[in-house]
N, C-alpha and C positions, 0 to 999 in steps of 0.2 A: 504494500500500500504506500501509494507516495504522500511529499508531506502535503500536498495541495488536497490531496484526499481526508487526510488524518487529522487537519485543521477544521474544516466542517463539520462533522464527528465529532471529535475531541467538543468542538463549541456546542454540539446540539445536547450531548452528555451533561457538560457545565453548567447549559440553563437552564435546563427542565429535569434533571434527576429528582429536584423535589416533587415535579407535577407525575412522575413518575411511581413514586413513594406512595403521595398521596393517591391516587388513584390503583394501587394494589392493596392500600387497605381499606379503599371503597370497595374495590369490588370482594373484601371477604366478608361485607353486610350478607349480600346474598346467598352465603352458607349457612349464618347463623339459624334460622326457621329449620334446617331440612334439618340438620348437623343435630339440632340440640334437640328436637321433638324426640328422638330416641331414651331420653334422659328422662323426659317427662311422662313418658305413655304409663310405667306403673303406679307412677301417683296419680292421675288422671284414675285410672281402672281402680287406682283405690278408694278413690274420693266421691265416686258418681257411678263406677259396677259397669265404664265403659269395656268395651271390645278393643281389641289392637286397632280391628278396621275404624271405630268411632272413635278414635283418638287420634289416626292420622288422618282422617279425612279430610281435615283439612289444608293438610300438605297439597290436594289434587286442586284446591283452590286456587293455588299461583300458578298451574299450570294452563288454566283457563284464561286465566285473566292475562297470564302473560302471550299468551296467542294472540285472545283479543283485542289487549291495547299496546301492544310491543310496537307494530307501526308507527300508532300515532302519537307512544312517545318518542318514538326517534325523530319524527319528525318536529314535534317541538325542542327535542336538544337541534338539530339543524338551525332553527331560527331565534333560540337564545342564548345568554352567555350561561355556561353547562352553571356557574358559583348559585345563578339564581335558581338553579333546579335541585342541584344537591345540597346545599346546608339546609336550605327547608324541609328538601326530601329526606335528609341524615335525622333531625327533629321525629318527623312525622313517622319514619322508619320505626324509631327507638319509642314513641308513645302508639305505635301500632302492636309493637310484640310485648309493650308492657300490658298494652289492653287484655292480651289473651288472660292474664289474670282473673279477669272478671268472669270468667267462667262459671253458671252455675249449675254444672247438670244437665240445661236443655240441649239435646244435640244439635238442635235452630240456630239455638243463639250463639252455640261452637263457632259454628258455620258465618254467621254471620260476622263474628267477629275476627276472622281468618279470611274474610272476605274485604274488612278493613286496610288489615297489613298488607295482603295483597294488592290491594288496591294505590297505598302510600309507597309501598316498596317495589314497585313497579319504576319512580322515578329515581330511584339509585338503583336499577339493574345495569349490568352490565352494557349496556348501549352506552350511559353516558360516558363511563370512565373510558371505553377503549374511545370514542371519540373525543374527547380528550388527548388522548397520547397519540392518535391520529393527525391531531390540529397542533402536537408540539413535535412532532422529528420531520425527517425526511430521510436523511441517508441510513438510518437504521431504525426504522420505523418502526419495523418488520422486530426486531429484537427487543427495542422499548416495550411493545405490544403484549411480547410471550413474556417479559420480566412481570408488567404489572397483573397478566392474568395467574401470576402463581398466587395472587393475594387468594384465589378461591382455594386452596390447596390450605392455604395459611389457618383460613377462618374453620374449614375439614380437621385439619389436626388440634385445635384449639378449643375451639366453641365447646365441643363434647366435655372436654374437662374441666371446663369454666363451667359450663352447668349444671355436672357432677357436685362439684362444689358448692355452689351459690343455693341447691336441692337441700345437699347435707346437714349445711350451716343453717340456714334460713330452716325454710319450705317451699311448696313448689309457686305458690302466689307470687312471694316477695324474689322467687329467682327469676320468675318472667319478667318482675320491675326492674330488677338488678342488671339483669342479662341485656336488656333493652339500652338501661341509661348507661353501663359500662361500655358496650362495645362502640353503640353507634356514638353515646357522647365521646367516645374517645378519639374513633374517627372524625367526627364533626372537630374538634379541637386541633387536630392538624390538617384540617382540609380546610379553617380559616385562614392562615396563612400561606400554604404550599401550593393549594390550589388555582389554577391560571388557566385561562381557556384562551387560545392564542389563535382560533379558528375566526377565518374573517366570515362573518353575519351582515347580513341588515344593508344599508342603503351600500357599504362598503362592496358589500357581494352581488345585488342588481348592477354596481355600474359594469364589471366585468364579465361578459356575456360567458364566459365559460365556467362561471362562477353562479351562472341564473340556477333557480331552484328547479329542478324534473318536475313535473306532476306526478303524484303518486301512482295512477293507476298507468302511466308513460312504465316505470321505474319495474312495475308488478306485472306487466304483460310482457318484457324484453324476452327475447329466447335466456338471451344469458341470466337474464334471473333467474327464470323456470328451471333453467337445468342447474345452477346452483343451491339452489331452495328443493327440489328433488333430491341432491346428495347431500344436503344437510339432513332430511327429513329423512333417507335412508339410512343414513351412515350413525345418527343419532338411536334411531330405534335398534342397528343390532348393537351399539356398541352397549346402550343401557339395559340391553337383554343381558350381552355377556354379564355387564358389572356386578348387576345387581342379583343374577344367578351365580355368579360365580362358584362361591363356595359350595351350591351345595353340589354346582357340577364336577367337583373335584372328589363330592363324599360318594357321589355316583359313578365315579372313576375310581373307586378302589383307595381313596385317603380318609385317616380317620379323621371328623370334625374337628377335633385340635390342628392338625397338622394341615387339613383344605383352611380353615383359617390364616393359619401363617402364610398360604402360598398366596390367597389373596390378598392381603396383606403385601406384597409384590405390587399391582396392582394400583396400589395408593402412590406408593416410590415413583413407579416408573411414569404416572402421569407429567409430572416435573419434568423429567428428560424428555416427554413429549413436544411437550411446551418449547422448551430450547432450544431442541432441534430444528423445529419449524420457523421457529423464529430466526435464525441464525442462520439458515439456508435460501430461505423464502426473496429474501432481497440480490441473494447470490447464486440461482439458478432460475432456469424457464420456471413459468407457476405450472405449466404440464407435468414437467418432472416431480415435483414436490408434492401437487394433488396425488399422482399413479403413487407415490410412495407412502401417504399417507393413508390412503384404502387400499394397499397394496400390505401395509403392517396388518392392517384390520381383518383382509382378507386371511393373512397367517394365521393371526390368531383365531378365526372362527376353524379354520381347517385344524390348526393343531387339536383345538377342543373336541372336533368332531372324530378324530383319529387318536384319542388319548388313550390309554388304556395302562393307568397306574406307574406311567413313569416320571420317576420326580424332574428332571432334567427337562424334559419336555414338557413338563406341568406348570415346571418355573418360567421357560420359552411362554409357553400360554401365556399364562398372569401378565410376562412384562409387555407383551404383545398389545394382548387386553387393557391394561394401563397406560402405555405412549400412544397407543391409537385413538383412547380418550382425553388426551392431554392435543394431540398435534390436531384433533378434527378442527375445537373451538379457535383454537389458534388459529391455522389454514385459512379459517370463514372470517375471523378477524382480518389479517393479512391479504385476504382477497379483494373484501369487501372494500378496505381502503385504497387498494391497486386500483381496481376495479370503476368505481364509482367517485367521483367530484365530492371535496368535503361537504358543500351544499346539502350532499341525498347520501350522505355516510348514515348518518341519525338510522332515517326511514328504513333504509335496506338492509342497513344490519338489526334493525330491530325487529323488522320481519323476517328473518334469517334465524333472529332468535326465537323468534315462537316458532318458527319449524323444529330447534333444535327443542324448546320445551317440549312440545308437540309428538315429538319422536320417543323423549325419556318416558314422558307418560306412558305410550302405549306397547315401548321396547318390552319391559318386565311382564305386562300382561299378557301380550300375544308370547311370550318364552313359556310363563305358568300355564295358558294353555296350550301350548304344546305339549309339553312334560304332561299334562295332565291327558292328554291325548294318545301318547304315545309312549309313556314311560321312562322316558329319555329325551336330552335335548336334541340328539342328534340330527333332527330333522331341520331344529332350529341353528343348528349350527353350519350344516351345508347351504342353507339359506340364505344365512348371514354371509358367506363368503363367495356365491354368488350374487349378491347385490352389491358388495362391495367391488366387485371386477366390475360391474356392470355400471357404476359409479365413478371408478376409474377410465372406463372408455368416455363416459360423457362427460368430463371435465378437460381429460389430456388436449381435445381441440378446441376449449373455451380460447377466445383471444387474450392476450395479455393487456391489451390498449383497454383505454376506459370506454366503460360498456355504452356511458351517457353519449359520445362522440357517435356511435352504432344507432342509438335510437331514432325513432321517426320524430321529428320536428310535430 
């Protein structure tokens, strides 16, 4: 790398590492709900005689709602400055999962109030922050992007034991209050300061015609969307089949529950080095190459699963397979998205991108349980998985690399 290279770098590093900062530990908001309800389900079942299924039921409530209004908030971070969306949204975040407190019994009013959070925390998902870190690089975009999405990995290893605790100490009321004002108030605290939205908006982006805003429904009809938004919506449903089966596909492969624990456990690690990788290559290879490689992992790992047969060395292969293919997908859609599209319609398209990928987690695990419950075995669902993921690889390799907006119909 020459110095005339390493000088623009070196300066985009210098500026924005805190917006960088700050926006990985925005985005570990959005683990806290899934991460911690684990902690809570037996006080819940002890307090009201709920079921597992009427204690997480509300978990399926952000997946709705982030389908439905993912778009249109991406689209209003496109035409605001992101500070005015997330310090209110970090508030509203943290008095939405303190709400679930109020809990009494009715499974309605569960619902309802899971309905709330989702609804607030909607405006700190993931859309804003990676446009954010979108609106602050260029020559390592692509890297900044996979660093700040470890923050979801962050909030996965943490949240669970912060809520353990705050359960222990307390009880489960005062750990929803607690859980609520610790994490997000502590996010909000340095997202006063660090955070910077450096994307040009507003009268500054009408005067620059390459800069004008898409129409939404322009943006949702392109081919290149459609076949991007198909391999999200694919590649998301096997890879939440595999995760969230994992273990007990390993106790079906001849491991004992102790030990299919630990190998999933694999799985968590190796999403990280997903992230990295994609981030780290993305800017320094065709985006053909890097897509085929990335459901090309995915594809391995559905194929090793479906040909396992109790060997641990193979098993491990699986798991890390399983966990960089869910690490490098979100990243990839991140990194495209921005390639792809004018920061104007970054918002819209990657938020619609993300309710494909919500869209997909939901229904990955289900159609897996009925499979297994179908047929005894994943196996069906695992040769599945690994031709959709080829099949996913074919329709991205000849995606253009140019932005898709210059392609659209006027």
């Amino acid at each position: 790398m020459s110095q005339a290279t390493e000088a623009p770098v070196a300066g985009e590093w210098a500026r924005s590492w805190p917006v960088v900062l700050a926006c990985a530990l925005g985005l570990s908001v959005s683990a806290v709900a899934p991460y911690a309800m684990g902690q809570f389900m037996p006080s819940l079942e002890h307090a009201f005689g709920w079921s597992r299924a009427e204690a997480s039921a509300g978990l399926s409530v952000g997946v709705v709602f982030g389908f439905v209004f993912g778009p249109l908030v991406g689209r209003l971070i496109d035409r605001t400055n992101a500070r005015l969306v997330a310090l209110p949204g970090l508030v509203l975040g943290g008095l939405g999962l303190a709400g679930l407190s109020l809990a009494n019994g009715d499974p309605t009013q569960w619902l309802a109030l899971w309905c709330l959070h989702a609804f607030v925390s909607i405006l700190v998902g993931p859309t804003l922050w990676v446009a954010v870190i979108a609106g602050s690089f260029n020559k390592q975009r692509s890297l900044a992007m996979a660093i700040a999405l470890m923050g979801t990995a962050l909030g996965a290893t943490f949240v669970p034991m912060l809520a353990r605790y705050l359960i222990d100490t307390y009880e489960w009321r005062a750990a929803f209050q607690l859980l609520g004002a610790c994490w997000f108030g502590a996010v909000l605290l340095i997202c006063i300061p660090l955070l910077i939205d450096r994307r040009v908006r507003g009268q500054a982006a009408t005067e620059k015609s390459a800069l004008a805003v898409t129409p939404m429904f322009v943006i949702f009809r392109s081919p290149g969307f459609l076949r991007l938004a198909f391999v999200v919506l694919a590649g998301s449903t096997v890879i939440a089949a595999n995760i969230i089966h994992l273990a007990p596909a390993m106790v079906d492969h001849g491991f004992a529950p102790r030990e299919a624990a630990k190998l999933a456990g694999i799985a968590g690690v190796s999403v990280i080095f997903g992230k990295l990788l994609v981030g780290s290559l993305f800017d320094r290879l065709p985006m053909g190459v890097v897509s085929t490689g990335v459901l090309g992992v995915l594809a391995l790992a559905s194929f090793l699963l479906a040909t396992l047969n109790g060997q641990t060395v193979l098993a491990i292969a699986a798991c890390g397979a399983v966990g960089m293919s869910s690490g490098a997908l979100m990243t990839f859609v991140a990194c495209a998205t921005a390639r792809l599209y004018k920061a104007q319609d970054f918002g819209v398209a990657f938020g619609a991108l993300m309710s494909m990928l919500s869209l997909g987690g939901g229904v990955g695990p289900l159609l897996a349980g009925f499979v297994h419950d179908q047929f005894g075995a994943y196996t069906v669902m695992n040769w599945g998985g690994a031709a959709v993921a080829l099949i996913s690889a074919a329709a991205l390799f000849t995606l253009p690399s140019t932005p898709l907006a210059e392609r659209q119909p006027a």
